[in-house]
C-alpha positions as CSV (number, residue, x, y, z in Angstrom):
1,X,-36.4,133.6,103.3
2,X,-33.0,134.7,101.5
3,X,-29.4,132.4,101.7
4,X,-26.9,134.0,101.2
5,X,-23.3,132.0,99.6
6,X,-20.5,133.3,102.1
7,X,-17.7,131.2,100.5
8,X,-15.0,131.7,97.7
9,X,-15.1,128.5,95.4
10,X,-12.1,126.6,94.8
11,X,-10.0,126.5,92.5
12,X,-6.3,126.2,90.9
13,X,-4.3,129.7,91.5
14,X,-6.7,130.7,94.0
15,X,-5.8,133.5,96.6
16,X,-3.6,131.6,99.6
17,X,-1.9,132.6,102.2
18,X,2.2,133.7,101.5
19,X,4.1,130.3,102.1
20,X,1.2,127.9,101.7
21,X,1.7,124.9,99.5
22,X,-0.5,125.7,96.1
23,X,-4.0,123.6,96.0
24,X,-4.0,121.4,93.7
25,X,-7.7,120.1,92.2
26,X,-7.8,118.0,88.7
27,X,-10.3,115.4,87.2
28,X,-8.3,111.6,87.5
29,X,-11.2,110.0,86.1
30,X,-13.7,111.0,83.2
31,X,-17.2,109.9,82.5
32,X,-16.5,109.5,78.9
33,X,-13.6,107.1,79.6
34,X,-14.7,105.1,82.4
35,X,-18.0,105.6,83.3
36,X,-17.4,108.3,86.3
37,X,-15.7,111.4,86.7
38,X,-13.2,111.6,90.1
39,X,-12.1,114.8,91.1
40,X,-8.5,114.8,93.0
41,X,-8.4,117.6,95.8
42,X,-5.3,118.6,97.8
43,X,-5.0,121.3,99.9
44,X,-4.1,122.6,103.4
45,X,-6.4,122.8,105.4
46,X,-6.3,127.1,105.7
47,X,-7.1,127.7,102.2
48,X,-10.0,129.4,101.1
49,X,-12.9,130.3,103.1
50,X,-12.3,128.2,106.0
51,X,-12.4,127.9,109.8
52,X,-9.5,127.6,112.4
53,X,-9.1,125.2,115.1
54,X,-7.3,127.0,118.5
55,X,-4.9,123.8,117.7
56,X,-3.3,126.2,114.9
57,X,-1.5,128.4,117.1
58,X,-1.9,126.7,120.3
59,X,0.4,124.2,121.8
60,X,-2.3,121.5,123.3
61,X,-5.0,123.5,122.0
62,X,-8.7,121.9,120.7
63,X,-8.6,120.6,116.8
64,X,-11.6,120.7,115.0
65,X,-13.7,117.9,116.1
66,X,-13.4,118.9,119.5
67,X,-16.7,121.6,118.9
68,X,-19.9,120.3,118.7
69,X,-21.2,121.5,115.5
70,X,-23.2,124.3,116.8
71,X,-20.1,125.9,117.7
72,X,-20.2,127.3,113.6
73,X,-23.8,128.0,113.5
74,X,-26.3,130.7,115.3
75,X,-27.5,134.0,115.0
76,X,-24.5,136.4,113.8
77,X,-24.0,140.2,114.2
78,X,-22.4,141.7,111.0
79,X,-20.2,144.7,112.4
80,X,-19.1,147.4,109.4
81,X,-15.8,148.1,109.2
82,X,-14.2,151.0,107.6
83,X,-10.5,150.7,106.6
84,X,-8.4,153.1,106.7
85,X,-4.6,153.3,104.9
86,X,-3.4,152.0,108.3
87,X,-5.7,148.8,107.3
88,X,-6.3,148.4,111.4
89,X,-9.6,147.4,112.7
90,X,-9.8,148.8,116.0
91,X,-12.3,148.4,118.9
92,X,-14.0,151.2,118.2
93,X,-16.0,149.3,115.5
94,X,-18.3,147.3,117.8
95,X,-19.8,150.5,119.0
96,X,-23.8,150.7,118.6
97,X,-24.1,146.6,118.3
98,X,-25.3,144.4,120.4
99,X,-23.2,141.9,120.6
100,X,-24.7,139.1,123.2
101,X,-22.9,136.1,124.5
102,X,-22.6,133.1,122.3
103,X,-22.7,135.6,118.9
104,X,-20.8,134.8,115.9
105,X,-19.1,138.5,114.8
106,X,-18.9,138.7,111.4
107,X,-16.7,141.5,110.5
108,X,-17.5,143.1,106.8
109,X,-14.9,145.6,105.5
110,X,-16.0,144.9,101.8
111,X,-12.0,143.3,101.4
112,X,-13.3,140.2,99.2
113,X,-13.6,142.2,95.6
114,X,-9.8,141.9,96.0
115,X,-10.1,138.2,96.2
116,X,-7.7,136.4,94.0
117,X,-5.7,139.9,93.4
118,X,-2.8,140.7,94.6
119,X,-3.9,143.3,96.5
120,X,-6.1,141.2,98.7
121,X,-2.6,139.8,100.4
122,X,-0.6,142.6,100.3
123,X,-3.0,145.3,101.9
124,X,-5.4,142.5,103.7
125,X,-7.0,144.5,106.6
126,X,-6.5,142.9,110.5
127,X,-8.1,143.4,114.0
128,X,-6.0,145.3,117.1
129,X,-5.3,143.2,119.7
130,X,-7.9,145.3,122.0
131,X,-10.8,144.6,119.6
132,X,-9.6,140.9,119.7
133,X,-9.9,141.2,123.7
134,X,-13.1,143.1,123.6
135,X,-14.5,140.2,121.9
136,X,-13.3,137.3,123.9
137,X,-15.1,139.9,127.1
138,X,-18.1,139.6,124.9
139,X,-18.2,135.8,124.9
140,X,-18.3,135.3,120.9
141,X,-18.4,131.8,120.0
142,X,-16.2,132.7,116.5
143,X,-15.0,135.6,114.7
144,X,-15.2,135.6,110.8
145,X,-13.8,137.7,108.1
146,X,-13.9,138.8,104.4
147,X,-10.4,138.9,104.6
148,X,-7.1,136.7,105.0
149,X,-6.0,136.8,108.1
150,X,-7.1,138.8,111.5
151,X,-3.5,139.8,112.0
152,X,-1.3,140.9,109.9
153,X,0.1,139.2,107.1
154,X,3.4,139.5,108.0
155,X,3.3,138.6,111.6
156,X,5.8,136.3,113.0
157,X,3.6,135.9,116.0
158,X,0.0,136.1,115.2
159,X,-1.3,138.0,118.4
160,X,-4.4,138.2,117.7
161,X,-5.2,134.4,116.6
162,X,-3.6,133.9,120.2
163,X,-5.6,136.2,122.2
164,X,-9.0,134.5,120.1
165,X,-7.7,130.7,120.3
166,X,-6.5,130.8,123.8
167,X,-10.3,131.9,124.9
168,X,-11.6,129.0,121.9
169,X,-13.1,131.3,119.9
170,X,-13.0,129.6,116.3
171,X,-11.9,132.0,113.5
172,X,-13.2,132.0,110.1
173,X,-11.2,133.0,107.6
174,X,-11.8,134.5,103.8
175,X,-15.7,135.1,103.8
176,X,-17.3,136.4,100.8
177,X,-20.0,138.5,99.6
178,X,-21.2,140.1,103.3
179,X,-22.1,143.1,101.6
180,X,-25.4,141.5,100.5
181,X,-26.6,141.2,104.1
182,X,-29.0,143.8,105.1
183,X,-29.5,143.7,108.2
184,X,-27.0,143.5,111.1
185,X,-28.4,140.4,112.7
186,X,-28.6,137.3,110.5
187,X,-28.8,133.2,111.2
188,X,-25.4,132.0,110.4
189,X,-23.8,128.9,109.7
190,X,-19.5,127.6,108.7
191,X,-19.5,124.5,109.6
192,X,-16.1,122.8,108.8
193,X,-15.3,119.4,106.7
194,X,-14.4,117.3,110.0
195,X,-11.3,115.9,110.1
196,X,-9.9,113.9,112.6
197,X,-7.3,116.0,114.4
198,X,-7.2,119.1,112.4
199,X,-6.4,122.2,112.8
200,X,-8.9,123.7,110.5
201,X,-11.5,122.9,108.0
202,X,-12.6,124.0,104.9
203,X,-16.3,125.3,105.0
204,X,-19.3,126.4,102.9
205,X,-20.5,129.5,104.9
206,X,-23.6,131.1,104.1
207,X,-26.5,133.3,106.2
208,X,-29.9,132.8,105.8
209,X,-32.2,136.2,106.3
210,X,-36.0,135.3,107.1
């Protein structure tokens, strides 16, 4: 058996989404002072590698503890993605998989060496709208990436989060190291930090290969 780390640790000056406030993480207690250390953590909730809630773009929408935890865990079809300088990841990508209801699609375009460059925000790759359809017709439970965002970055209205969220298809955002899956069918598992009422969660994502 082989696990496999999915997730980006982190950290102060960490990749984040254009607008978000920074993370902050320090130590407010030391062992050597007091007896304990106490690490202080603050964050949105869509930093790092993460998961999103339909309640992030959806008036009314589900927050996070609305999914039974087995909504972020089963077997997982890693589709290959090539990008192109257009950086669009169109439909045509999910030929030759197959993709059965209640899969997790992990999409691997290799995107997460950029990871805290600036690069990995200005150029981030992002799904059509049709491919985003095509997988809500294939009944996939959630959609992760090993990049920002599956629209593009400088969408004012985020088309294809709407086209997954409306259907409840979670989204998981910022995956890392997918490129040391071998095979295109793996046991996968994100489950978030649950918070009452969020929109999102942060998440230690990983695969196991038996």
């Amino acid at each position: 058996m082989k696990i496999i780390d999915l997730s980006h640790p982190y950290k102060v000056g960490m990749t984040q989404f254009p607008g978000t406030p920074d993370l902050d993480v320090r130590q407010i207690a030391q062992t050597e002072e007091g007896g304990f250390r106490v690490t202080d953590f603050h964050a949105v909730v869509h930093v790092g590698t993460h998961c999103d809630a339909p309640a992030h773009c959806v008036v009314g929408a589900p927050t996070m503890e609305a999914f039974p935890i087995d909504t972020f865990i089963g077997e997982a079809v890693v589709v290959d993605a090539c990008v192109k300088e257009s950086r669009e990841i169109g439909v045509e990508v999910l030929e030759g998989y197959d993709i059965k209801p209640g899969d997790i699609v992990l999409i691997r375009t290799g995107y997460c060496k950029f990871w805290n460059e600036p690069v990995y925000v200005e150029d981030s790759p992002y799904l059509t709208e049709e491919l985003a359809s095509k997988l809500v017709e294939l009944k996939v439970k959630a959609v992760g990436v090993d990049f920002l965002s599956p629209d593009r970055v400088d969408s004012t209205t985020s088309p294809v989060h709407h086209i997954l969220m409306e259907n409840n298809v979670i989204i998981i955002e910022n995956l890392a190291n997918l490129k040391e899956i071998d095979v295109h069918r793996v046991f996968f598992a994100a489950p978030p930090v649950l918070i009452d009422k969020a929109d999102g969660g942060f998440t230690r994502a990983f695969a196991v290969i038996f």
